[in-house]
N, C-alpha and C positions, 0 to 999 in steps of 0.2 A: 531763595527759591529752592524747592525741593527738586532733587536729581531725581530719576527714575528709575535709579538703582537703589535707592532707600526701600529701608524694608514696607511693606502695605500690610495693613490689619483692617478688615471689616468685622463689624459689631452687628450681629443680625439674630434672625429668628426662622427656624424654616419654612411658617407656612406663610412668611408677608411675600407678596407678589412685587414689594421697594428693592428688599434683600435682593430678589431674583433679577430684576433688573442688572443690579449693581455685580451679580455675578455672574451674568453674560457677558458683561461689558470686558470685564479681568478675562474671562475667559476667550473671550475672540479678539483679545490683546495677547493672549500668551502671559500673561502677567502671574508670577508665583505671590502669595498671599499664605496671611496666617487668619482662621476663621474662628472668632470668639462666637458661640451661640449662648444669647440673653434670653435672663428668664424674664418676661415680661411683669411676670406677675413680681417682682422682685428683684427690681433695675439694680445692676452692677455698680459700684463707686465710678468705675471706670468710661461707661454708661452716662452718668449724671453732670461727669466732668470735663466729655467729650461731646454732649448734648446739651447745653444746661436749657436751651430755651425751647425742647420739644419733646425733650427725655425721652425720644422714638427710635428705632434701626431703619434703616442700615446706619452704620457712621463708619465711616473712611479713613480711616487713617494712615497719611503716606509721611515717613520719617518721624515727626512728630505734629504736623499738622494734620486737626481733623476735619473733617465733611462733612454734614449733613444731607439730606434731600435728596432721592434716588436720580432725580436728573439732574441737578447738578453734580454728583456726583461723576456719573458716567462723561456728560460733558467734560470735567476736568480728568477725567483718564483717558477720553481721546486726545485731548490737548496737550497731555504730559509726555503722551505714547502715541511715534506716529505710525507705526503699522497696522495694517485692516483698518481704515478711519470709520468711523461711527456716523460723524454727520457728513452731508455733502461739503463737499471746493466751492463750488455756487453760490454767491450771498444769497440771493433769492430761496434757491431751495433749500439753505438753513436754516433760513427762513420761517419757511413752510413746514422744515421739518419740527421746528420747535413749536409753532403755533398748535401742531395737529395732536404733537406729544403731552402739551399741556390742555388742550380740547380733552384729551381721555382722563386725564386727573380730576379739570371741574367739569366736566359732564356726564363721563360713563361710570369711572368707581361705584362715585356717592351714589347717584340713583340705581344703578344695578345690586349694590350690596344691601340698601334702604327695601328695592324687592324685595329679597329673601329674607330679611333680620330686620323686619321692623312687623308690630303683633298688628297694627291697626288695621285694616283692611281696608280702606278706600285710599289711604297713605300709600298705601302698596302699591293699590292699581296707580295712582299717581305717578307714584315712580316706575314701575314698570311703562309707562306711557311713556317718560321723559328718557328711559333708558332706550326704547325703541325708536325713537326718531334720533336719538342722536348714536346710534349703532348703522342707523340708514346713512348718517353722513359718511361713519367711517366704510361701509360698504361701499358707497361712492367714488369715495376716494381711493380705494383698491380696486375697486374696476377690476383691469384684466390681466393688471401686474402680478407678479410672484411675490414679493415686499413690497411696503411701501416706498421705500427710495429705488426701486428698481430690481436689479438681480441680485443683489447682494445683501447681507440686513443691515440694518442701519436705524435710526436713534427710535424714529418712530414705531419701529418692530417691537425694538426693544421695551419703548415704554407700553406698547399694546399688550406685554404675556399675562396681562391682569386677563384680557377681555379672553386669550389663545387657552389658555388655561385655568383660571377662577372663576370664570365666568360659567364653564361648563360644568364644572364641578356643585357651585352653591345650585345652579337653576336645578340640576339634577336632586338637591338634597330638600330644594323647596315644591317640587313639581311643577316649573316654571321652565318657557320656552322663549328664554330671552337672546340667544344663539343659535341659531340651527340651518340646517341645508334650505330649508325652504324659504325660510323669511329671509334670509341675508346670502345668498350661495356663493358670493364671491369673498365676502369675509370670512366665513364658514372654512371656504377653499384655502384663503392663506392660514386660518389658524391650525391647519392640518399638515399644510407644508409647514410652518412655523413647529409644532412642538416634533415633528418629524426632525429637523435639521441637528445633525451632531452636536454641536456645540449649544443649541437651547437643550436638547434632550438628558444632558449630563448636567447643565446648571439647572433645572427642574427639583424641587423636592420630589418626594416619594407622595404616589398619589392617596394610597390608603390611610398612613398616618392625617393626613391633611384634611380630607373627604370625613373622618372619626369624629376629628375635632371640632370643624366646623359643623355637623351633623351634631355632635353634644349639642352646640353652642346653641343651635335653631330647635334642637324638641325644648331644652331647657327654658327657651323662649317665650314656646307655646304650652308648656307646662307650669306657668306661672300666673298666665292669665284668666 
C-alpha cells in the first residue's frame, strides 16, 4: 500500500478540464506534487507506460503506482489523504455524490463540446438540445446551495469545472448560450462562486491561452468544410 508521504506526479495538459479536476483535488488536500505537462500531439514514453489503455492525462502517479481517470483519481486522493474530505461521511450522499459526478461526464461534456466542434448543423442543435435539458438537471440539483454537497466543495464541484469553466469559454467561441443567468440562474450563480473560490482559482489554467486554442481548433473546423 502506498504511504502518503511518497512522492506524487501527475501527467497532464493545461487546457483538459480531467487535469484540472485532479488538481483541485491535490490542491485542497495540501498535497505537494511534481507536474509533467504532455504533448498531446506527441505522448511521452512515460505517458504510454503509465497509460497503456487510453494513452490520455491526467495520470497520477503516487510512489510508483499509477492512475488513471480524473475521478477516480481524485477519489483515491481523498482516500489516501484524510484532511478537507472530498466526498461526504454519508453512504447515501456518496452516493449521490458520484451518481451526479458521473451524470456530467455521460451527459454534459459530450453533448456540450459536440455544440460547439461538431460542423453539421442539425447535429448541433441536437446536442445543444440534449446539453440543455440535462444542465436543467444539474440547475435542479443546486437549487439554493452554495456547492453541491453543501458549504464546502466537494467531489461533485469538482467534477462540474468543465461545465464552471469550459463551458463558458467554447459557447463564447461558438456564439452559443449554453450557460447563462437566465436560462440556468442558480447554476450560473454556483459557477461564479465556484471559479471565484481560492483554491479552484489558482488550480484554473490561464484563460487566454486556452480561449486561443480552442478558438484555432473551431474556425479550423469550419474552414474545412
Amino acid at each position: 500500500m502506498a504511504s502518503s508521504q511518497e512522492e506524487v506526479t501527475l501527467l497532464g495538459a493545461t487546457g483538459s478540464p480531467f487535469v484540472c479536476r485532479v488538481k483541485i483535488a491535490l490542491k485542497l488536500k495540501g498535497i505537494e506534487y511534481k507536474y509533467v505537462e504532455e504533448n498531446l500531439a506527441n505522448k511521452s514514453e512515460q505517458l504510454l507506460k503509465y497509460n497503456p489503455v487510453h494513452k490520455k492525462v491526467p495520470v497520477f502517479v503516487h510512489g510508483d503506482k499509477p492512475l488513471a481517470e480524473s475521478l477516480v483519481i481524485v477519489e483515491y486522493i481523498d482516500e489516501t489523504w484524510n484532511n478537507n474530505p472530498i466526498l461526504p461521511s454519508d453512504p447515501y450522499q456518496r452516493a449521490l455524490a458520484r451518481f451526479w459526478s458521473k451524470f456530467i461526464d455521460d451527459n454534459i461534456v459530450g453533448s456540450t463540446w459536440k455544440s460547439v466542434f461538431t460542423a453539421d448543423e442539425k447535429e448541433r442543435e441536437k446536442n445543444v438540445a440534449e446539453a440543455s435539458e440535462s444542465l436543467q438537471f444539474l440547475e435542479n440539483e443546486i437549487a439554493d446551495k452554495k456547492f453541491f454537497g453543501g458549504e464546502e466543495l466537494g467531489l461533485v464541484d469538482i467534477a462540474a469545472v468543465y461545465v464552471a469553466f469550459w463551458i463558458p469559454l467554447v459557447q463564447e467561441i461558438a456564439g452559443l448560450e449554453l450557460l447563462t443567468s437566465e436560462k440556468f440562474p442558480n447554476l450560473y450563480k454556483w459557477s461564479q462562486e465556484f471559479v471565484s473560490h481560492p483554491i479552484v482559482k489558482e488550480s484554473l489554467p490561464p484563460r487566454d491561452p486556452v480561449f486561443g486554442f480552442f478558438k484555432g481548433r473551431y474556425e479550423s473546423l469550419f474552414a474545412s468544410k
